[in-house]
N, C-alpha and C positions, 0 to 999 in steps of 0.2 A: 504728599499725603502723609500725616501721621496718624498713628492707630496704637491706643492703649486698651492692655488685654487684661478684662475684669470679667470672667466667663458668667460670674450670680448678678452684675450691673445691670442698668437700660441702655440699649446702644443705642446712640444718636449721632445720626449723621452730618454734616455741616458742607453743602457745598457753595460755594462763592469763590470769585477770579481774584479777591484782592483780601490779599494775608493779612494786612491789621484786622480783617473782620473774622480772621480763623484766631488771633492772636483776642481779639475782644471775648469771643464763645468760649476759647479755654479758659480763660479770667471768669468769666460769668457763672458757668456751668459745671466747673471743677475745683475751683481754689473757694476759699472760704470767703463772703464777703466783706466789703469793707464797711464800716464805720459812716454812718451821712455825716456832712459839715454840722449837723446840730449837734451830735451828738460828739463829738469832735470839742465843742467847744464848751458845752456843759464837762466833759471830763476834764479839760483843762482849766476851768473852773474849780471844780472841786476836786482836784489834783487825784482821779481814779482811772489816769489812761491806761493802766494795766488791768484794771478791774473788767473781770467779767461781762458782755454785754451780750442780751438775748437775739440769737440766731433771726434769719425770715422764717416766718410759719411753713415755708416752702423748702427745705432740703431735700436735696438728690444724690444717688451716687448712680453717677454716670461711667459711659467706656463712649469714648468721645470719639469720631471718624471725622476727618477731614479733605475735601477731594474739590480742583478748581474750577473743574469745568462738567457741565450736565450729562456729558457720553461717561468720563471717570465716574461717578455718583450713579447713574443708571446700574453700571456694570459691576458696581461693589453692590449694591440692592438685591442683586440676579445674585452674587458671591453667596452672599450671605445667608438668603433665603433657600439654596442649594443646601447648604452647610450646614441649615437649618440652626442659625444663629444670625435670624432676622432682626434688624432694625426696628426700632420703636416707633421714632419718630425721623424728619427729614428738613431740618430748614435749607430752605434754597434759596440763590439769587433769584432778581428776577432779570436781568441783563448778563449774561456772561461771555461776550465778545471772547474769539470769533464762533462758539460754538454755539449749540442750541439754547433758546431761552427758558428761562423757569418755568410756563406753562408746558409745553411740551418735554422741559425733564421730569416734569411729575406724571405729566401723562405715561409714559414709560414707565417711570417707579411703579405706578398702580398697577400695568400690564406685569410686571416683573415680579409683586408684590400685592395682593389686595387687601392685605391687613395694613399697612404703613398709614402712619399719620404724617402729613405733610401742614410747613408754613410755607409763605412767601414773604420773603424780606427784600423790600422795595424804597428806593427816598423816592423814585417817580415810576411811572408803568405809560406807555404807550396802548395799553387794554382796561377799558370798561369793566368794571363789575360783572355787569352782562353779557360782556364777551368774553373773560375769561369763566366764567358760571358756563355759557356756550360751549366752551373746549373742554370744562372740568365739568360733566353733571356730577361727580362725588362732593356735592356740597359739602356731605356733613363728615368730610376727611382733612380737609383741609383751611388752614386762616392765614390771612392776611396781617404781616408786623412792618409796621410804617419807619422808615429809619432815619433820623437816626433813633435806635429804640433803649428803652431804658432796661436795667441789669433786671427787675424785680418783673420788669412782663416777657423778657427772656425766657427766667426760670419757672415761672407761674403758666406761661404754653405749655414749655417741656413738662415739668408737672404731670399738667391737666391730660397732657394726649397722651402722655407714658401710660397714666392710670387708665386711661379710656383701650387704650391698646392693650392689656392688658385683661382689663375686662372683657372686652372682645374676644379676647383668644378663649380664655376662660367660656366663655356661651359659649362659641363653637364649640372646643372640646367636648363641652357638658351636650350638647344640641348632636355633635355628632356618637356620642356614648349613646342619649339617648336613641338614638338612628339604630345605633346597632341592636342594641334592645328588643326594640321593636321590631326589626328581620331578626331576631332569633324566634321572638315569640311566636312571630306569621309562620317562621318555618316547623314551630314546633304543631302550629294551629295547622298547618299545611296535612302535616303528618299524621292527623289523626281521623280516623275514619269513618266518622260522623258528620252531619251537615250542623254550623255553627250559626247560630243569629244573634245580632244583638235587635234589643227591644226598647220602644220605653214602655211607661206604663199603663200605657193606651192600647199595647199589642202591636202596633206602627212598628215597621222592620226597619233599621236605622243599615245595617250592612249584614250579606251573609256569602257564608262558605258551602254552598252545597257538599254531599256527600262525596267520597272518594270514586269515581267510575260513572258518576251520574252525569257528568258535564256542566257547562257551567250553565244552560238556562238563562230564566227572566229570574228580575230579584221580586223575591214576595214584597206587595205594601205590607201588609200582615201576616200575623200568626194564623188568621182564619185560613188562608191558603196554602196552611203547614199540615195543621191537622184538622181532623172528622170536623165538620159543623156541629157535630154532639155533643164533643171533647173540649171546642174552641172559651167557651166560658169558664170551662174548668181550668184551662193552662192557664187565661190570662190572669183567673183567681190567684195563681198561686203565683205569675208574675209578680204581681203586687205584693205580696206575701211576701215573697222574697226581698223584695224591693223595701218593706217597710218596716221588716223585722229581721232585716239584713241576715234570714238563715235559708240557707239552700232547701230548695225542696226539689220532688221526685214522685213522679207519678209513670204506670204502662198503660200507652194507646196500642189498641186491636184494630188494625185498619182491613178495610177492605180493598185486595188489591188483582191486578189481573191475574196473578199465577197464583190468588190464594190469599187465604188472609195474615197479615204479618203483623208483626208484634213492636211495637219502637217504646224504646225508655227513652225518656224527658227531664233531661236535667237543669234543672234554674239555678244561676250562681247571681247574686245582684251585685255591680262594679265597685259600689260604694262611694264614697264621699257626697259631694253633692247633685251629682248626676241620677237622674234618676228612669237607672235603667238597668238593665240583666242582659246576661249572657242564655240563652235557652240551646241546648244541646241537645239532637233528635238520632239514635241510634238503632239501626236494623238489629232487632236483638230476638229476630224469628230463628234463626241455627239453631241459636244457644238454648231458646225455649227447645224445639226441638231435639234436641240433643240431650235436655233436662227430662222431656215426657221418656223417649226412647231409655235412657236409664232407669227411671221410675218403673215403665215396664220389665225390663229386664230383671230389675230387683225382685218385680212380685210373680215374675214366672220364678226366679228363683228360690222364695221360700214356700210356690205352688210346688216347686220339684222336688225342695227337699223331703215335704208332706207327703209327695208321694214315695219317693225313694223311702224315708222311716215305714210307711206303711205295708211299702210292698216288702223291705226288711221283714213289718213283724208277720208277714204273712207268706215268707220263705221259711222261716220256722217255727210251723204248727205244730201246736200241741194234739197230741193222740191219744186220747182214750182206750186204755183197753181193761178196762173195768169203772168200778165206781172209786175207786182207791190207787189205781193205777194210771200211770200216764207216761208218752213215750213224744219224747223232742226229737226228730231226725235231722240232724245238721247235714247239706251239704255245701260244698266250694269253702273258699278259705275264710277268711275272720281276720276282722280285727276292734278295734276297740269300739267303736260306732256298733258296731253288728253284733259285739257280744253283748256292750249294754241291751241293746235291743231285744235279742233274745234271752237275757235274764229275767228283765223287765214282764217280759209276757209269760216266761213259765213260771214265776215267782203271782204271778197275778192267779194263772190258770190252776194254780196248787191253793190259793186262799178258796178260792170259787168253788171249787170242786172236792176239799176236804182230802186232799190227795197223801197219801202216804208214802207211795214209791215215786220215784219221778226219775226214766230211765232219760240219759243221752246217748243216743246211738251216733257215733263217728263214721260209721261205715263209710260213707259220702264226702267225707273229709280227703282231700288229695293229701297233705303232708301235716304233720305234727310241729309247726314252730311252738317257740318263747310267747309269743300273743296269744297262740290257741291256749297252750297250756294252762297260760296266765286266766285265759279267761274260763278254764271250764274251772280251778280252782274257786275264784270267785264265786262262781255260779254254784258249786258242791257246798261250799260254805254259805250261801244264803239260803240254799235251800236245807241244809241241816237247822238255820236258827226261826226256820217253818215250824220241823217237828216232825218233816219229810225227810225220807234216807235217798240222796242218790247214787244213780248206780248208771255206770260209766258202759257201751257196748259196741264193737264195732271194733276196739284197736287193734292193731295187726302189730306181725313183728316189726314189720319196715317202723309204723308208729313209733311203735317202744323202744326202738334203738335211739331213735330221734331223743326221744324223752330223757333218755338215759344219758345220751353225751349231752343234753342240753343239763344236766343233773337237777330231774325235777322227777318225784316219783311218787307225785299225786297220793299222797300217804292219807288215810281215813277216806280213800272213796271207792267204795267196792268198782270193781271191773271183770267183764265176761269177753269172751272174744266174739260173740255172734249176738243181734240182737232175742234171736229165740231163746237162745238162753238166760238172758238177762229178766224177758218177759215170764219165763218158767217161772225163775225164782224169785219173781216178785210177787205169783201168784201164789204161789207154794207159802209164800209170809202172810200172804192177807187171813 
């Protein structure tokens, strides 16, 4: 055997018992060729035997295997195809004394290999057409070269099957890419938690996916069997739609169903090209409604509550009458900025209304004196001074006023009594 190593070549195998036909393949197959008698004699003619002369339309470069008998040639096929640096093509005897004959070493190659192209090189054969067709059904793997054979349909086989071997691998690969493809798609389809159909434009169910948890069922012939008989005109509308204006559409069915009525979104995606058909997508989307109302509720309890809370605010601190010019704010609990708006708000309104002059806050009811109260009765003294009303502050105790003092705020321009009687005295004593 010899083996030349060309790892980017076509490997081509060559098995035959007798070496002038290994020694003819390496001439043919690998060295450049030669020259015909015609043209041999036209150059010596016109004296251009060194001149240039155009190649066969057919070059190769080959990595050329050479093996005598059908068991060696089998078992480099197996080598090869392990190694995953299979052979292209295989010319074979078809006599190879004492071991097996050319039909049965191919038949083996093909077991060993079912990409390989095989010949058979024969000057006679003891088997029929149809009885080697009978042992070989891979018709379309292998041909038949009558010997003794010429240099130019040698290399015009090799050629031909390299390229066809070649292209073959190529589809598979591409055939099996495409494979993968497509179980990724299924598994992404798998994954998703909606029942899938495709359609054509009749509404006719071509294949589907039931829902996640639902099992797998009968397959619908139709869409009618999908959704409401109400709704069925309207999806296949919009089947077509999608189908003909190749833009997704999206519609919600309200079904009625044993635990209640349920909600499903309907999505139509159309495949495109010349198919003419959609994808329709049918999702349980009753939670998320649910889930959507119960929000909604809770939102309008919440700006019912805050209505109330402001309310009940301004009717924790009421305004007091105690004359026609007089008026008295009793705060109790603590405050902050919500609650003082609130109640400025209402005595600032209840001072326009009533033409009010004094307008006492009694603190009494105040547990402690922060930075916020403070904050906020300042506010409050100052809008009601820019009324035209004088307020007047009642209730602070000491504990307050220490407060006030380490907080260093000393409520300057707002008169202050310690008791609300007194405050009312002297507010009456003004009128």
């Amino acid at each position: 055997m010899n083996k030349a190593s060309a790892p980017s070549r076509t490997r081509i195998l060559v098995v035959d018992d007798n070496a002038s036909i290994h020694n003819d393949f390496q001439r043919i197959l690998k060295a450049a060729p030669s020259r015909s008698s015609l043209e041999e004699h036209e150059a010596e003619l016109f004296g251009d035997l060194d001149a240039p002369r155009p190649l066969p339309a057919v070059e190769l470069d080959v990595e050329l295997t050479l093996a005598h008998q059908g068991e060696e040639g089998v078992e480099l096929v197996r080598q090869a195809r392990a190694l995953g640096e299979p052979y292209a093509v295989a010319f074979v005897d078809f006599r190879m004394p004492p071991g097996i004959d050319g039909v049965e070493t191919i038949q083996r190659m093909f077991r060993e290999d079912p990409d390989i192209q095989a010949v058979f090189c024969t000057a006679y054969t003891d088997l029929s057409w149809k009885e080697i067709a009978n042992r070989l059904s891979q018709v379309d793997r292998y041909l038949i070269l009558k010997k003794p054979f010429e240099p130019m349909e040698v290399r015009q086989m090799a050629a031909a099957l390299s390229a066809k071997w070649r292209h073959e691998r190529e589809r598979a690969r591409a055939h099996a890419a495409l494979l993968e493809r497509e179980a990724h798609l299924r598994a992404l389809v798998d994954a998703l938690p909606q029942g899938i159909v495709r359609v054509d434009r009749h509404g006719r169910c071509l294949e589907y996916r039931p829902p996640q948890g639902s099992g797998a069922g009968a397959v619908p012939s139709s869409l009618e069997e999908l959704v409401p008989a109400g709704d069925a005109a309207r999806v296949l509308d919009l089947v077509r739609r999608a189908i003909d204006q190749a833009v997704s559409q999206r519609m919600e069915l309200s079904v009625e169903a044993a635990e209640g009525r349920r909600h499903v979104d309907v999505r139509i995606t159309a495949l495109g090209g010349d198919r003419a058909e959609a994808i329709v997508s049918l999702s349980d989307v009753t939670e998320l409604r649910q889930r959507q109302e119960e929000e909604s509720l809770l939102r309008e309890r919440e700006i019912a509550l805050t209505a109330q809370v402001e309310a009940l605010g301004a009717l924790s601190t009421p305004i007091v009458p105690i004359s026609r010019r007089v008026v008295v704010v009793p705060l109790v609990g603590d405050f902050d900025a919500r609650r003082g708006e609130s109640m400025r708000s209402a005595l600032l309104a209840g001072i326009v209304a009533r033409g009010t002059r004094t307008a006492i806050i009694d603190v009494t009811g105040v547990p402690r004196m922060d930075e916020q109260m403070a904050t906020e009765l300042e506010r409050t003294a100052g809008a009601v001074q820019l009324l035209g009303a004088e307020p007047v502050l009642t209730g602070l105790g000491p504990e307050a006023a220490q407060q006030l003092v380490a907080l260093g705020i000393s409520l300057a321009g707002l008169r202050t009594f310690l008791t609300l009687q007194e405050g009312v005295a002297f507010a009456l004593r003004r009128r």
